[in-house]
C-alpha positions as CSV (number, residue, x, y, z in Angstrom):
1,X,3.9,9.0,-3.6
2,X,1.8,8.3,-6.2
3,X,1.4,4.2,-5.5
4,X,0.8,5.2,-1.9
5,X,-2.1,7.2,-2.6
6,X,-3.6,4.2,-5.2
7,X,-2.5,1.6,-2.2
8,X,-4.6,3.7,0.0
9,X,-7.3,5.1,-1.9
10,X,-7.7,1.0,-3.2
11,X,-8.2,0.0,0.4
12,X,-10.9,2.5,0.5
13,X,-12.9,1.5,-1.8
14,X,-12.6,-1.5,-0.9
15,X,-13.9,-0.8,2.6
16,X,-16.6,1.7,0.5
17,X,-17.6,-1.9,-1.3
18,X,-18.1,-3.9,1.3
19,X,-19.9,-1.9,2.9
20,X,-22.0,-1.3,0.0
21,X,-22.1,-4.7,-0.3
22,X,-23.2,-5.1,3.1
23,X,-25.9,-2.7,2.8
24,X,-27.4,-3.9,0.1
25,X,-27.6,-7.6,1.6
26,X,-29.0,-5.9,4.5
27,X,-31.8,-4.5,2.0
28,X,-32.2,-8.2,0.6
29,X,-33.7,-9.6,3.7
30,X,-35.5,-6.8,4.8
31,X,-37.3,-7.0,1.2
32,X,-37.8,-11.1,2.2
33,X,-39.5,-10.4,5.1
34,X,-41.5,-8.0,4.1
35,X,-42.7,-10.2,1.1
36,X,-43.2,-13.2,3.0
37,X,-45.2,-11.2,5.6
38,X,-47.5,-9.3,2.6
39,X,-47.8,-13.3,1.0
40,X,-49.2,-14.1,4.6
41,X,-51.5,-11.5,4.6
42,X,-52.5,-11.8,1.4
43,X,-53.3,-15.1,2.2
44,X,-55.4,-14.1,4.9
45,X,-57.3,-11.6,2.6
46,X,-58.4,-14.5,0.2
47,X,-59.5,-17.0,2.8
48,X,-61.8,-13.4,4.3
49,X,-62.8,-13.4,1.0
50,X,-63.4,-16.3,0.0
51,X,-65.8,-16.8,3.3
52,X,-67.5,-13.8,2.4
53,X,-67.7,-14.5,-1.1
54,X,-69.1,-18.6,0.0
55,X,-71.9,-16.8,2.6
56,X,-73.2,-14.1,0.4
57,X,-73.2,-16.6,-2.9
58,X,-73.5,-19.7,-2.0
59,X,-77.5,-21.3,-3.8
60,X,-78.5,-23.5,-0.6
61,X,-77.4,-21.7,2.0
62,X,-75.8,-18.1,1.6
63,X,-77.2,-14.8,1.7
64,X,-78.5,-14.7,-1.7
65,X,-80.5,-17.9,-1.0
66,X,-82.0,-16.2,2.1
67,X,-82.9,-13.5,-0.3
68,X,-84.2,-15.4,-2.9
69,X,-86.8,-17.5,0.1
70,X,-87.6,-14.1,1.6
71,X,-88.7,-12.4,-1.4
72,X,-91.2,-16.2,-2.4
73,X,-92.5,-15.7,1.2
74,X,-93.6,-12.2,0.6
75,X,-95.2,-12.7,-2.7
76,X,-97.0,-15.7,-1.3
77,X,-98.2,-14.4,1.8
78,X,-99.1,-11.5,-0.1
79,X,-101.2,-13.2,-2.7
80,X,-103.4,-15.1,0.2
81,X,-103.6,-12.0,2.1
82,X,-105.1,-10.7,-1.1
83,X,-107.4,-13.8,-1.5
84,X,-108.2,-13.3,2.4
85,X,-108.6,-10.1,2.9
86,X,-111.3,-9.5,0.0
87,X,-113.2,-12.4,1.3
88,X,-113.0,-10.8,4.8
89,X,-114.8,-7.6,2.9
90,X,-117.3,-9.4,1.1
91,X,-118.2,-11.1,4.3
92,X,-118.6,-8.2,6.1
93,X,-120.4,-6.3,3.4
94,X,-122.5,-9.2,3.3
95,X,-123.3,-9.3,6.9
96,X,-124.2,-5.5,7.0
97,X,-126.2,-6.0,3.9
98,X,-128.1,-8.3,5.6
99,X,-128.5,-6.5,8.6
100,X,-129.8,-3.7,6.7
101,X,-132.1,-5.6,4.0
102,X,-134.2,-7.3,6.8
């Protein structure tokens, strides 16, 4: 009785194995997909990047460059609009200084 039970509870394990065995293969490619589906994204992620990083850095032609040409053009206009606007004043104080002296 005793080999019948090993014969039997053999088979089962077996059959408890290969399952297993099964299972775990099953676990393999789900874990494949899934990595070459996060590479793929992660791919996507550094090109975004990468874009982003090329428009906001880039010397000639990105954001910072835009910057950089905005800020010259304020302080320049805002140097000849100092320039201009004090001779504007000393024109017109001029012009009532003369309207007042003769």
């Amino acid at each position: 009785m005793k080999k019948g039970l090993k014969k039997a509870m053999n088979k089962q394990d077996k059959q408890d194995l290969e399952l297993i065995l099964y299972r775990l293969n099953e676990q393999d490619k789900s874990v494949q997909k899934l990595e070459k589906h996060f590479t793929s994204k992660f791919n996507e992620i550094h090109q975004d990047i990468s874009f982003i990083k090329e428009n906001l850095f880039n010397p000639n032609e990105g954001l910072w460059a835009e910057t950089k040409q905005n800020t010259q053009f304020r302080e320049n206009t805002t140097m000849w609009r100092t320039i201009i606007g004090g001779g504007l004043i000393a024109l017109i104080g001029d012009m009532f200084w003369d309207m007042f002296s003769n």
